[in-house]
Backbone as a ProteinNet text record, in pm:
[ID]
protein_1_A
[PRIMARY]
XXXXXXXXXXXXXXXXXXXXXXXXXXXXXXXXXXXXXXXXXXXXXXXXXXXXXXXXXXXXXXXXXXXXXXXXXXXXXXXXXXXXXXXXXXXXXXXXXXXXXXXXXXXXXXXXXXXXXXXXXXXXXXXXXXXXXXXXXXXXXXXXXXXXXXXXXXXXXXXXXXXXXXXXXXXXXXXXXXXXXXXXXXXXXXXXXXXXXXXXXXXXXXXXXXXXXXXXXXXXX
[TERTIARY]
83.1	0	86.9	197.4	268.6	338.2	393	428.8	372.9	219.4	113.9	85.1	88.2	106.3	190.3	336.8	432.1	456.4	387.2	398.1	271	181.2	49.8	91	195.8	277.7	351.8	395	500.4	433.8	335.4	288.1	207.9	163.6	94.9	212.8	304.2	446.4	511.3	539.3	579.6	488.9	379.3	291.1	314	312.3	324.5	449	527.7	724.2	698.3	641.8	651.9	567.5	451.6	333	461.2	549.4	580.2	694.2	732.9	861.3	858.5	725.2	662.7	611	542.7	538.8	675.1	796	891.5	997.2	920.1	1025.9	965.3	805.9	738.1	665.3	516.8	432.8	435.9	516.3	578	580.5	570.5	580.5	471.2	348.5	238.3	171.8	201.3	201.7	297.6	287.7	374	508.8	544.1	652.9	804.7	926.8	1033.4	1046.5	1148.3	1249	1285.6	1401.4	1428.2	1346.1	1210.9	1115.9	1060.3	1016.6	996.4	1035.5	1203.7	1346.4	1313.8	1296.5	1290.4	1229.8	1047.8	947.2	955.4	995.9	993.2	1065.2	1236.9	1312.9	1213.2	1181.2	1105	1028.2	919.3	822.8	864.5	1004.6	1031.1	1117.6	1152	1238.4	1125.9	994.7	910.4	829.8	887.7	766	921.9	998.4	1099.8	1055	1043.2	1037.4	966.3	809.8	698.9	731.5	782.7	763.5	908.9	1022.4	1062.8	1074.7	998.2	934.7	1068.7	1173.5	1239.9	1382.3	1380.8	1515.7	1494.6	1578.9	1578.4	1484.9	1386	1338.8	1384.4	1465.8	1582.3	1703.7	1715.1	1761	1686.4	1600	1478	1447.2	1413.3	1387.7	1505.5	1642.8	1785.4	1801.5	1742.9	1790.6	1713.5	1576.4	1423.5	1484.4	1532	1565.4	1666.9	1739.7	1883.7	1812.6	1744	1681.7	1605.2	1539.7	1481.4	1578	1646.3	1758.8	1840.7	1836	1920.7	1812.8	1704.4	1628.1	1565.1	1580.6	1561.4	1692.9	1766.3	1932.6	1881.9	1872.3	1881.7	1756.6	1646.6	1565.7	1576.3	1655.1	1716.9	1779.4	1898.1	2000.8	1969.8	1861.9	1767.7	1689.3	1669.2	1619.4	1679.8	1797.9	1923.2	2000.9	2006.2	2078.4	1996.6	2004.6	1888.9	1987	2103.5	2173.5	2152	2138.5	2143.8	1952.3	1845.4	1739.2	1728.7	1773.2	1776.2	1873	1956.7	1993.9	1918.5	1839.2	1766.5	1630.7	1578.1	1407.7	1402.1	1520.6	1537.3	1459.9	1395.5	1402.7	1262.1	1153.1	1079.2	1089.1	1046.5	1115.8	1000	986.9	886	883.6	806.5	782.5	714.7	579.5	551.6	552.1	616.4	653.7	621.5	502.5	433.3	350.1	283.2	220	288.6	473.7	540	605.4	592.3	650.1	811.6	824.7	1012.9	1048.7	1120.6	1116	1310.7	1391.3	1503.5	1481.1	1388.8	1361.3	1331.5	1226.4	1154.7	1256.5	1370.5	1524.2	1544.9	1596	1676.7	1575.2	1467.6	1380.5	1366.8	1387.5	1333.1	1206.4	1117.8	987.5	874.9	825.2	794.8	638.4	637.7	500.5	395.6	389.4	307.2	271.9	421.6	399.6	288.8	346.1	277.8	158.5	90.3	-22.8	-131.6	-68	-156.2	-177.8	-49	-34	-198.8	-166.8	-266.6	-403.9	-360.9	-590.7	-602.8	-513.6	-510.4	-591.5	-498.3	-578.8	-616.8	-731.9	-852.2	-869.4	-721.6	-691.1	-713	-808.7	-809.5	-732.9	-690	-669.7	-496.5	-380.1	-265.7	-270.2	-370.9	-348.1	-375.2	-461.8	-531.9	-427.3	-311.3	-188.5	-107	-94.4	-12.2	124.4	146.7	217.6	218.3	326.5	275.4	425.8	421.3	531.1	566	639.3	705.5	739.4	666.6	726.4	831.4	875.8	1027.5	968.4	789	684.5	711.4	672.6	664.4	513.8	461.2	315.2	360.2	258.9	243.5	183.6	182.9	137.9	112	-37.8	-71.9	-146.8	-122	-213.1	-251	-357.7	-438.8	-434.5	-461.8	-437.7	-660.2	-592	-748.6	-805.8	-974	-1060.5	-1022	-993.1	-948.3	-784.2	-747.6	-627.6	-586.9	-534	-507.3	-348.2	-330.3	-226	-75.3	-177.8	-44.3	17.8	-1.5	-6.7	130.8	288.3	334.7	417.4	336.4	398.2	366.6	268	204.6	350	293.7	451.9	379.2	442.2	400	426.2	406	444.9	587.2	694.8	809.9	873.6	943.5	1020.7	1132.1	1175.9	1298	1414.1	1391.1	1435.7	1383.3	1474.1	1426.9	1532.7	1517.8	1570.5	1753.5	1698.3	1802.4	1911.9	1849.9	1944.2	1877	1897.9	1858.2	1831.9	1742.3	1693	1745.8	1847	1901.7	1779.2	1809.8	1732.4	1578.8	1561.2	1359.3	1387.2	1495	1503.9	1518.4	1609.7	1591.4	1497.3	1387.7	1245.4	1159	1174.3	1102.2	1185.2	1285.8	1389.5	1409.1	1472.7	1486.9	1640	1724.5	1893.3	1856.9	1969.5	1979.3	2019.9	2121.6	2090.7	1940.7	1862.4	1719.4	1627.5	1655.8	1637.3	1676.9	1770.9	1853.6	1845	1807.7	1724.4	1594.4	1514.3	1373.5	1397.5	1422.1	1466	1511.2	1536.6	1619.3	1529	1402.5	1316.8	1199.4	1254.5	1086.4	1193.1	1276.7	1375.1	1440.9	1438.8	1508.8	1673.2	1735.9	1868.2	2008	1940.7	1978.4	1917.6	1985.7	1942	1940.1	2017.9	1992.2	1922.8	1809.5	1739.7	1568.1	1580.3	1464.1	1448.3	1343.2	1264.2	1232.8	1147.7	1073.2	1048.3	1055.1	1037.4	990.9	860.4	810.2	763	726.1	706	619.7	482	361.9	306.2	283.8	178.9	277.6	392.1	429.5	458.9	426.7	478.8	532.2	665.8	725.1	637.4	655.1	588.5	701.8	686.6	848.3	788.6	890	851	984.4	983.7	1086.8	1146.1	1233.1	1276.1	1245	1185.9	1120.2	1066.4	1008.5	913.3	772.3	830.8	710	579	480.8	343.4	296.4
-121	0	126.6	139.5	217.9	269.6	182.2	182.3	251.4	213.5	282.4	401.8	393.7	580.5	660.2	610.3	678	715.5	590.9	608.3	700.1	761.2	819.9	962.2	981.4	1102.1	1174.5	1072	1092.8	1170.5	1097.7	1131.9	1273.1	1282.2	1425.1	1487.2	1503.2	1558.1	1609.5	1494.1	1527.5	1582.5	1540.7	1629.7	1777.5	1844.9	1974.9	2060.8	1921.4	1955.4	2027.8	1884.1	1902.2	2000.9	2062.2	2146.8	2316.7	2300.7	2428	2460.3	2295.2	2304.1	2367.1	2313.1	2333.9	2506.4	2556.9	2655.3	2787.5	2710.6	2785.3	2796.8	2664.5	2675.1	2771.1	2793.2	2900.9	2829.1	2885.3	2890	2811.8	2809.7	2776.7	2618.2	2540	2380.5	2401	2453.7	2370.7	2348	2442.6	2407	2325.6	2347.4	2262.1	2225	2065.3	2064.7	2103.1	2108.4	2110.8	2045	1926.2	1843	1801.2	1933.1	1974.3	1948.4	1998.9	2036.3	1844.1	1823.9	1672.8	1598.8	1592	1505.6	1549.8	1688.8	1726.9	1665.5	1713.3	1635.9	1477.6	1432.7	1276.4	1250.7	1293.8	1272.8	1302.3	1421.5	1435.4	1349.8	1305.4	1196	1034.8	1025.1	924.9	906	1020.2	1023.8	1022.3	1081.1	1063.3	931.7	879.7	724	653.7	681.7	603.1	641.8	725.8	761	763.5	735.5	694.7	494	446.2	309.6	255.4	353.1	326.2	373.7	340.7	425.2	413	321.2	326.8	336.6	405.6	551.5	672.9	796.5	912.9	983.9	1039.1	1123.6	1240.3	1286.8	1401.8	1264.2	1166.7	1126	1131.3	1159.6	1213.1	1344.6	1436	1573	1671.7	1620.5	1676.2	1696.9	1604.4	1606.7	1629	1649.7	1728.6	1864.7	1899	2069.4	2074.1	2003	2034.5	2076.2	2005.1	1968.3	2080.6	2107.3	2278.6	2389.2	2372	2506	2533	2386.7	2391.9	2435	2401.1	2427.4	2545.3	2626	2773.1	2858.1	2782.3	2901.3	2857.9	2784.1	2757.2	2831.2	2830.6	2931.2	3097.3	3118.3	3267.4	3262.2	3178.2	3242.3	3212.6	3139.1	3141.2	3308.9	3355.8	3476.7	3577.6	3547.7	3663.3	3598.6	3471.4	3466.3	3345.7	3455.5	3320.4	3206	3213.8	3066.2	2980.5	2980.9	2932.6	2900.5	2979	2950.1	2852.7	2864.2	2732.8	2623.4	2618.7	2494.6	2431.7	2503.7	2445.1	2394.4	2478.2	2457.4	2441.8	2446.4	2438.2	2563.8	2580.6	2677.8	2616.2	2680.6	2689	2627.4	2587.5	2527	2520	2632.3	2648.4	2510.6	2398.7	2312.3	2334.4	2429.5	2489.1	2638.7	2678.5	2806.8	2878.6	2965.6	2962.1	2889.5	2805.3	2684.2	2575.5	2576.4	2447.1	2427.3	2290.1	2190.3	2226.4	2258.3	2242.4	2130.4	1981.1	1926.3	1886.4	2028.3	2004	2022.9	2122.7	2123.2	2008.9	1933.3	1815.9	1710.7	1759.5	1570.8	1632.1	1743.5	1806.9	1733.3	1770.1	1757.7	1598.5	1529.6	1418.1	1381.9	1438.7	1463.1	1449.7	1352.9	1283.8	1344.2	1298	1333.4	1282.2	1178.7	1138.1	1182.4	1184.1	1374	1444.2	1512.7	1629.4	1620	1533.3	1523.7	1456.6	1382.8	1364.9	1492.1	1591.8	1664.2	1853.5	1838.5	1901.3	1878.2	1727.3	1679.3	1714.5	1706.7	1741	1933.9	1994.9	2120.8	2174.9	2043	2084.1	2091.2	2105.8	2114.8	1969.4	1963.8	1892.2	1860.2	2032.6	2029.2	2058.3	2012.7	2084.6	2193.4	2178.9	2339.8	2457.1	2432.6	2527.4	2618	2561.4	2620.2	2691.7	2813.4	2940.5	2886.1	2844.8	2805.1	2735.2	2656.6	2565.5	2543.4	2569.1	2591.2	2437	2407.7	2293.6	2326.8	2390.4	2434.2	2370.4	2422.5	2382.4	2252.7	2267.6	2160.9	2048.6	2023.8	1959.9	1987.5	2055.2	2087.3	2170.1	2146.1	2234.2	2353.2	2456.1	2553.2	2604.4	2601.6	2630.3	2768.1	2799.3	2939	2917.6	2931.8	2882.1	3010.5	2943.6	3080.2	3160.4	3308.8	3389.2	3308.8	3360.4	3291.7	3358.9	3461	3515.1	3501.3	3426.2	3434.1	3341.1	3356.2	3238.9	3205.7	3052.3	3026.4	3080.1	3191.5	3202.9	3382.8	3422.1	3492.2	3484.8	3591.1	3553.4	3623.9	3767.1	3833.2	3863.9	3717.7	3751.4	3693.7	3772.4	3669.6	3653.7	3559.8	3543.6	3640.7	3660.7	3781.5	3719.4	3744.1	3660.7	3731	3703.3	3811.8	3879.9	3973.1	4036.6	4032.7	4114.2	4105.2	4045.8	4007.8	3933.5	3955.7	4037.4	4067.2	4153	4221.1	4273	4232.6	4112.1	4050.7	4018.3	4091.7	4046.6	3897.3	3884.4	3753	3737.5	3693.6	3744.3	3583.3	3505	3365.9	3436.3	3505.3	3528.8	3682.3	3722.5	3847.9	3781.2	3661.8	3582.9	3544.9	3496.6	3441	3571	3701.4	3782.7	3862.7	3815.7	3868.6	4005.7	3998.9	4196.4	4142.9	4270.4	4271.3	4304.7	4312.7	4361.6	4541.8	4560.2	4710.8	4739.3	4719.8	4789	4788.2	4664.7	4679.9	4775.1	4843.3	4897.5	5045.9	5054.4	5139.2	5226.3	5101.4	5117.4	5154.5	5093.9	5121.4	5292.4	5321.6	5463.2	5553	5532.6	5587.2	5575.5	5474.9	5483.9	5529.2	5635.8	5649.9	5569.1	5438.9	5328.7	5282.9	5369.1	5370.6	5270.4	5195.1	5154	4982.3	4895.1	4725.2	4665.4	4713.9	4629.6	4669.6	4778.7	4883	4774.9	4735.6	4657.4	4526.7	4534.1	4391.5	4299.5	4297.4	4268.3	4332.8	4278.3	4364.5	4227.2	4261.9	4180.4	4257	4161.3	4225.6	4199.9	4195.1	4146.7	4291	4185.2	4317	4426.8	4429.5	4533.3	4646.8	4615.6	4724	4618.8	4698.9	4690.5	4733.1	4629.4	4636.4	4629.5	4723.9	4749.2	4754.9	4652.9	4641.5	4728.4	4810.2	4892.4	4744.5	4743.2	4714.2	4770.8	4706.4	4758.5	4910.6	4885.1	5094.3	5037.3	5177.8	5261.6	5256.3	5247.7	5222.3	5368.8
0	0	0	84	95.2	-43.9	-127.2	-245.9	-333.4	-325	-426.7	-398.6	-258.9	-224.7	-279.6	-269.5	-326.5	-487	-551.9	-669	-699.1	-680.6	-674.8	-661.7	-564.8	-473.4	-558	-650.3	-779.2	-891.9	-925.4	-1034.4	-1035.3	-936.8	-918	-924.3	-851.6	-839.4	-959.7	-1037.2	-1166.9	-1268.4	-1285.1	-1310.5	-1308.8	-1196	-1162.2	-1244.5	-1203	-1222.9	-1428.8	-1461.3	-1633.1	-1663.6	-1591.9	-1631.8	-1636	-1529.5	-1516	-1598	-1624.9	-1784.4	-1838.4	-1897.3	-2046	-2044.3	-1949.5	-1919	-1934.7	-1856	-1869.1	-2057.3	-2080.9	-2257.8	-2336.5	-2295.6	-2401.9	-2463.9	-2514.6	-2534.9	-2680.3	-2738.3	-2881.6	-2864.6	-2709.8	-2708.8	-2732.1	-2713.3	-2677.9	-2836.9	-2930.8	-3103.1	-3148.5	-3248.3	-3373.8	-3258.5	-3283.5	-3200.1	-3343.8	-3325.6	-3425.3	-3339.5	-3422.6	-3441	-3279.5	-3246.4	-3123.6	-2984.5	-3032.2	-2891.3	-2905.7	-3045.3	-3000.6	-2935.4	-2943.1	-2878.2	-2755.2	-2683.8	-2586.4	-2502.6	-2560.1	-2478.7	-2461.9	-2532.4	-2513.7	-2401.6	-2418	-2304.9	-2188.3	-2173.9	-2018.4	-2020.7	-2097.4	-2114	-2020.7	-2082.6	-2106.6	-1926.3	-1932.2	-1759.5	-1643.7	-1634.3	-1566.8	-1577.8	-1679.1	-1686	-1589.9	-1559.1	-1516.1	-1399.9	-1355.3	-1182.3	-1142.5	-1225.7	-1184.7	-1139.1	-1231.2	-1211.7	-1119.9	-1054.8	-988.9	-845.3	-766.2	-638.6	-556.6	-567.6	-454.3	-537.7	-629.8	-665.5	-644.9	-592.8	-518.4	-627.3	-655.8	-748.6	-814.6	-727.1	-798.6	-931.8	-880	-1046.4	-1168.2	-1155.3	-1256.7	-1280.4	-1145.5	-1173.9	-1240.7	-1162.6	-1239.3	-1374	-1445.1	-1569.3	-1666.6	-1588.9	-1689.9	-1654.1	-1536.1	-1589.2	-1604.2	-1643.2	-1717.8	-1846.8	-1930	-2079	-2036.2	-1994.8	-1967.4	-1977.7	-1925.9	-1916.8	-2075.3	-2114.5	-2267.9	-2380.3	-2357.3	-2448.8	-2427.8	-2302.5	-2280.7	-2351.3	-2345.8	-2366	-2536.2	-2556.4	-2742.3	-2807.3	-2718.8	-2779.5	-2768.8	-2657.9	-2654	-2744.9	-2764	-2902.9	-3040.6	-3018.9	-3165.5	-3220.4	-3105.9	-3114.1	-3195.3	-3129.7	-3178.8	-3289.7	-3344.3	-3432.5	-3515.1	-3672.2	-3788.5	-3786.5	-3807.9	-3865	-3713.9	-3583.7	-3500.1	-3515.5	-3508.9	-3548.2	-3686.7	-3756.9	-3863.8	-3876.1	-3759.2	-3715	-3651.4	-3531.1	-3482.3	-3515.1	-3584.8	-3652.8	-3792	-3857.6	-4013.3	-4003.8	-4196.9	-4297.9	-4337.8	-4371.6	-4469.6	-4608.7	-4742.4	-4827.9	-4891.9	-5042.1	-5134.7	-5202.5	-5221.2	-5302.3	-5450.2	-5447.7	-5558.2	-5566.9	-5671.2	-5696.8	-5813.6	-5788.5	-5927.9	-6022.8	-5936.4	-5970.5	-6063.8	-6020.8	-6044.1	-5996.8	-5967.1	-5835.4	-5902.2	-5764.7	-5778.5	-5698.7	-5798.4	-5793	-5687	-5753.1	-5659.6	-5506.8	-5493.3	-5318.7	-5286.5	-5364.2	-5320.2	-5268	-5396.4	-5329.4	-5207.2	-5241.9	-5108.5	-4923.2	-4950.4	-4855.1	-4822.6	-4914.6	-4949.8	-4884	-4977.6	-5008.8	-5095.6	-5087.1	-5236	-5301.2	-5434	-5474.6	-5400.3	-5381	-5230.3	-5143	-5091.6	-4977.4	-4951.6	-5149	-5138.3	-5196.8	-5221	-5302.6	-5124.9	-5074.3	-4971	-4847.4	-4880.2	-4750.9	-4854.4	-4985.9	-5022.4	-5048.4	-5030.4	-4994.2	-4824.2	-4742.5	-4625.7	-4623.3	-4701.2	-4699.9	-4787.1	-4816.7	-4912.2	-5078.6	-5065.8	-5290.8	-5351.8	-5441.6	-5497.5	-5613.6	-5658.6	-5824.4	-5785.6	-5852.7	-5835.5	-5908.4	-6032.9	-6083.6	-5995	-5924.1	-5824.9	-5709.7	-5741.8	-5615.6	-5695.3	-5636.8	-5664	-5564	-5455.2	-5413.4	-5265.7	-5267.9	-5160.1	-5053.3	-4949	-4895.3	-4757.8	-4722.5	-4624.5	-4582.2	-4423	-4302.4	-4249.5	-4143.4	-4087	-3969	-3973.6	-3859.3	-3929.3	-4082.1	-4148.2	-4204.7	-4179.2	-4250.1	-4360.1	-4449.4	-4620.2	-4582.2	-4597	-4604.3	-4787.9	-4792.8	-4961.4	-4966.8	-5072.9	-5124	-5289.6	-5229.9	-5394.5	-5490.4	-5595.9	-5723.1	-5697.5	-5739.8	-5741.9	-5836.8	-5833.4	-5931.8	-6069.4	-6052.9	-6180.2	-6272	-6152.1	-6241.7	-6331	-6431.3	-6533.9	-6505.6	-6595.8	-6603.8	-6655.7	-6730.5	-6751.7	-6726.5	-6621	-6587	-6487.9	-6433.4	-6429.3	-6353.1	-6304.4	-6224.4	-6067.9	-6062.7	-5878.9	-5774.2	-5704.4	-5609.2	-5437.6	-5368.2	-5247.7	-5167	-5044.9	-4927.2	-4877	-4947	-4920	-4793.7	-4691.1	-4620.3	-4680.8	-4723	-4758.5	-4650	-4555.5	-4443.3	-4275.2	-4199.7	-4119.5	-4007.6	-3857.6	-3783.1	-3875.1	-3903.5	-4010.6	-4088.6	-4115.7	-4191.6	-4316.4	-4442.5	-4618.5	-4648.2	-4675.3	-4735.1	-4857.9	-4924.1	-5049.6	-5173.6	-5055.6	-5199.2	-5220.4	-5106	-5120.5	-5259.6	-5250.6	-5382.8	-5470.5	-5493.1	-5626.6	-5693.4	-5562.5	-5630.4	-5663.1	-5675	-5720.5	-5813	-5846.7	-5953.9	-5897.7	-5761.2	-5736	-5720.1	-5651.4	-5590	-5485.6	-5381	-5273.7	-5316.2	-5445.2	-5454.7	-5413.7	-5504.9	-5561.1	-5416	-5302.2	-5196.2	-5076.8	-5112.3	-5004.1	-5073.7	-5201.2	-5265.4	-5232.3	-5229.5	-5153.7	-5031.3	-4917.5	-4811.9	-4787.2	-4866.9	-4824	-4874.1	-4974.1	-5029.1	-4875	-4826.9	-4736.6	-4591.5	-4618.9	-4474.5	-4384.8	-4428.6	-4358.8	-4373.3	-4405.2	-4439	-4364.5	-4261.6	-4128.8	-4160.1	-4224.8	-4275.3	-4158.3	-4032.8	-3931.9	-3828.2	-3848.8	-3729.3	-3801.8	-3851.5	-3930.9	-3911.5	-3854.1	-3772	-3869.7	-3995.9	-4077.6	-4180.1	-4323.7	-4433.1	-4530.8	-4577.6	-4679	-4809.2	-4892.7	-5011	-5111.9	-5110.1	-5195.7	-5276.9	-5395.4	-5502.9	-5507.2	-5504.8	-5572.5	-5468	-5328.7	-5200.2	-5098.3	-5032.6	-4940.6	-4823	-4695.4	-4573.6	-4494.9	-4403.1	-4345.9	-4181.8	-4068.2	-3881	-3866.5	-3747.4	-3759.5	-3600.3	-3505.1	-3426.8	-3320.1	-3193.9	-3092.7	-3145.1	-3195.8	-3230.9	-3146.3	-3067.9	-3012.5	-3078.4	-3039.8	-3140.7	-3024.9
[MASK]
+++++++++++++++++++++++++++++++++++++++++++++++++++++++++++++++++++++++++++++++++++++++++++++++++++++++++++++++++++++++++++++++++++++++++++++++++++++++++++++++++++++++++++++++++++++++++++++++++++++++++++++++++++++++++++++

């Protein structure tokens, strides 16, 4: 009886312990897991099913090392913050599959990602037709993200482009200027036309229909 107490004692216990983890990694576990946060949660998963079913090992050999894996995955999401190449080590990159309503088929190896994939992951959201996709993107989750073509638009039409980011914590997106055939001149161009003369004072800069949408860095609202 005593046993079952303890193990009962535990579980509420840990319970609490993992509720305030998950709490402390940010709000970002409780969606889409990456790669990272999966490996994460499991380990804790997997260390509390141990110390649940071993009542008579110290429970700190268990709690130690769920917040160790807390603390690392707090420091890696801070310096994800501050630095993209460290954010796309950790969560990967986005990865246009259709572009212009055609499958780019080198992302697809790269990804290794098959027509299968993507033909089951776009009955998932709703497309029946592949003509019907203006473009279709492979989050860093592993979900498709699609945007269907207007009712009006035809095939062969050739100058719409997605809301690509240009810039991103002030750093130039140079592949997202390729896919809209601009430079980083003609960018840094614009920029100085809309008073932004400063590439790294700039939070966010996207670019649909033909206008620049510009986040300044912590600004005052």
């Amino acid at each position: 009886m005593e046993e079952y107490l303890i193990i009962m004692g535990r579980t509420v216990l840990l319970y609490v312990i993992i509720l305030l983890i998950f709490r402390l990694m940010g709000k970002r576990e409780i969606g889409e897991l990456s790669l990272l946060d999966l490996i994460v949660s499991m380990m804790i998963a997997e260390m509390a099913v141990i110390a649940i079913e071993s009542p008579k090992d110290p429970i700190l050999h268990s709690v130690v090392p769920m917040a160790l894996l807390m603390v690392i995955q707090y420091s890696l999401a801070l310096l994800s913050l501050k630095s993209k190449k460290i954010r796309e080590i950790i969560d990967g990159k986005p990865t246009v599959i259709i572009n212009k309503g055609k499958i780019d088929e080198h992302a697809m190896r790269q990804q290794r990602y098959s027509l299968d994939d993507l033909m089951m992951q776009l009955r998932e959201n709703n497309v029946k037709n592949l003509a019907d996709v203006e473009f279709a993107i492979l989050e860093s989750s592993g979900e498709l993200s699609v945007l269907a073509k207007s009712q009006n638009q035809s095939s062969a039409v050739t100058d719409y482009t997605i809301d690509l980011p240009l810039i991103l914590d002030g750093q130039i997106q140079n592949g997202h200027l390729d896919q809209i055939n601009k430079t980083e001149f003609w960018l840094r161009s614009e920029m100085k036309k809309l008073g932004h003369s400063d590439i790294k004072k700039i939070s966010y800069c996207s670019y649909h229909h033909g206008k620049l949408h510009v986040d300044i860095k912590d600004e005052k609202r």
